[in-house]
N, C-alpha and C positions, 0 to 999 in steps of 0.2 A: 431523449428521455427527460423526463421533467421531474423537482423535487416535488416530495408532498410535502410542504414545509405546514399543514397542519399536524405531524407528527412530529415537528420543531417545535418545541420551546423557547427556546433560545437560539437566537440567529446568529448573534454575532458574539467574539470573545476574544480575549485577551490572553499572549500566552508570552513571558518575557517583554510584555510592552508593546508586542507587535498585532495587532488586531488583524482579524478574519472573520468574512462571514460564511456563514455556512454553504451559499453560492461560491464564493472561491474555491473551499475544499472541493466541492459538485465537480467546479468548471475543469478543475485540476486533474480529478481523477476521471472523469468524462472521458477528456482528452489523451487522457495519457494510456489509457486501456483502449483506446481507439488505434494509437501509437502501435500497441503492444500487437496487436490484432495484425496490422501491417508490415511488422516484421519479421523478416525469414526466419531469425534465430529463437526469437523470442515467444515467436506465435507458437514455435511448438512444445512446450512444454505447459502452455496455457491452453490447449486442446481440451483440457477436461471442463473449462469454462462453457457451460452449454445454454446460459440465461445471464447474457452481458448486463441488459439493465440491471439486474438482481443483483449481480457481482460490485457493479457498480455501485449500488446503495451501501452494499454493508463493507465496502472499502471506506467509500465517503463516510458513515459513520464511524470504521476504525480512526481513519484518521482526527476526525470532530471529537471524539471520547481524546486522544492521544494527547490531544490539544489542551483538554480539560471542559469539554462540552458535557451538558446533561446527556446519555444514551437516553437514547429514541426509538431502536430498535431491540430485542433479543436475540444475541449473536455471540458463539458461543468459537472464540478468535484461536483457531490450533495454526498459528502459521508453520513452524517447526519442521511439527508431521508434513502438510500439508508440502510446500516448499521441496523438504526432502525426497517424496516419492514422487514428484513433477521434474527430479534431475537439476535441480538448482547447484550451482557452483559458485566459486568464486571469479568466474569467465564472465558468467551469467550475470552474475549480480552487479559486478562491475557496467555490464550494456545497459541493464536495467536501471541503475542510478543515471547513464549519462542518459538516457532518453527522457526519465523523470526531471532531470533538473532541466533539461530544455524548457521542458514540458511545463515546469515551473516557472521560468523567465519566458515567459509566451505569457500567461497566466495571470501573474501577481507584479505588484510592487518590487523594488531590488530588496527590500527589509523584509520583506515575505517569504520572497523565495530566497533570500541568504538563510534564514531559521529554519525553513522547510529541510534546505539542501541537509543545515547541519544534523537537523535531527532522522534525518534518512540517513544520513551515512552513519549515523551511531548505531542506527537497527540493526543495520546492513550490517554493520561489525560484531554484533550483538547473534545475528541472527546466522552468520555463520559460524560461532564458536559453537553457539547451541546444535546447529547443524551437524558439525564436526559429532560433537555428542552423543548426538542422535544416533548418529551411523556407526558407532562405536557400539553401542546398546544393542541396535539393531543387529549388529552382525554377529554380536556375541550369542543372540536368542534364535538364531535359524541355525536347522537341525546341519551338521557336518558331516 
């Protein structure tokens, strides 16, 4: 897959001092859904993914907005929901961060993928209180 970086503005940016360009983010998430694809545990809850390149643009610009990039795309980010009805745990998540940070030191500088790491595992801890939440919500609104 190739970026249409005529729908970039801005390529490169600064986030804590640590510079990237919009190709790192690309390369990163490229890779690491290609990763995801390839394995037993992980590929199945990512089965609903039916248009990888597609998947992979509007990760790559989650991550570029995350960073503090202009959006380039209209994308409208429900991870939560999303995550929660794909069976996401905390088994899960934990596989998913060590394949990501590989994914990231393959990828990047050590000063890149050290900020990437940290700021994934804050999501990640982030994203399963919200999770937890969720399911809490959820289970209270279906019928008993």
């Amino acid at each position: 897959m190739t970026v249409n970086n005529s729908k970039i503005k801005q390529s490169v940016l600064t986030i804590n001092g640590v510079t990237f360009e919009h190709v790192d983010i690309f390369n990163v998430v490229n890779d690491f859904y290609y990763r995801i694809q390839q394995d037993p545990i992980l590929q199945v809850p990512f089965y609903s993914v039916h248009d990888w390149p597609e998947h992979v643009e509007r990760i790559t610009h989650f991550w570029w907005i995350r960073f503090g990039g202009k959006p380039y795309l209209f994308s409208d980010y429900n991870p939560v929901a999303k995550h929660f009805f794909a069976g996401f745990n905390g088994e899960l998540l934990a596989r998913w961060l060590s394949i990501f940070k590989d994914t990231l030191n393959t990828h990047l500088k050590p000063e890149q993928a050290e900020l990437w790491k940290n700021i994934s595992e804050r999501m990640g801890e982030s994203l399963t209180i919200k999770n937890e939440m969720f399911r809490r919500e959820y289970e209270k609104s279906q019928p008993k």
